[in-house]
Residue, then its C-alpha position, 0 to 999 in steps of 0.5 A: x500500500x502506498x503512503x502520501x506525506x502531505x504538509x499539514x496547515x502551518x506557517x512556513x517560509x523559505x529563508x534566502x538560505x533557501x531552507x525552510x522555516x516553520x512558525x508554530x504557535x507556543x502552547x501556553x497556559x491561560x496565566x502564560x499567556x497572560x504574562x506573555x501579552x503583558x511582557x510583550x513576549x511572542x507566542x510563537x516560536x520559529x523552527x529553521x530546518x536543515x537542508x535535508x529537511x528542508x528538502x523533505x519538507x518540499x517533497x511532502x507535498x501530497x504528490x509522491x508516495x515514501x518510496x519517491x520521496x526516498x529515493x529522490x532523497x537518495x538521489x539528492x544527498x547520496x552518501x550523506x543520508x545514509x542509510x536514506x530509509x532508516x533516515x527519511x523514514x523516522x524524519x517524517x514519523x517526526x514530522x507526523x508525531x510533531x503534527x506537521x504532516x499527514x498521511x494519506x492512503x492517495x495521491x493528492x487526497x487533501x483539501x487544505x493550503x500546503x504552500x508557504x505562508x502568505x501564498 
């Protein structure tokens, strides 16, 4: 059976790095958030990925299943990612466990925006 990771619905960017950046809102407590609205702090925070994630974050985009997206990691990064299965596989259970990706039994089998933010 084929599986899809698709880009869940959260802020993104591509900085002039050309890697990806993902804003998550902080999950606070009522009195945090208080205290964070009096004190001016953010209640968010920002999470630059690497370029290996970054071209998987890409690459998650509904169209290829894990094996695709495998061995276009491979192709892409050759020994650096080795062994690529073990490592493009846990990198995206990450990505599942994190909330920030989805998986789909079919291609394109989503309905949300996935690009980046203000596209």
């Amino acid at each position: 059976m084929d599986i899809f990771p698709v880009r869940c619905q959260v802020e993104w960017t591509t900085l002039e790095s050309g890697c990806i950046e993902i804003t998550l809102d902080k999950k606070l407590t009522k009195i945090e958030a208080k205290v964070a609205r009096i004190l001016g702090a953010p209640t968010f925070v920002r999470r630059p990925m690497d370029r290996m994630n970054s071209t998987l974050w890409i690459l998650m985009d509904g169209s290829r299943n894990v094996r695709e997206i495998i061995e276009e990691m491979d192709a892409r990064f050759d020994e650096a990612i080795s062994p690529v299965d073990e490592r493009v596989s846990n990198s995206i259970a990450q990505f599942v466990e994190l909330g920030l990706v989805s998986l789909t039994k079919m291609k394109g089998d989503f309905d949300w925006h996935i690009g980046p933010s203000g596209v």
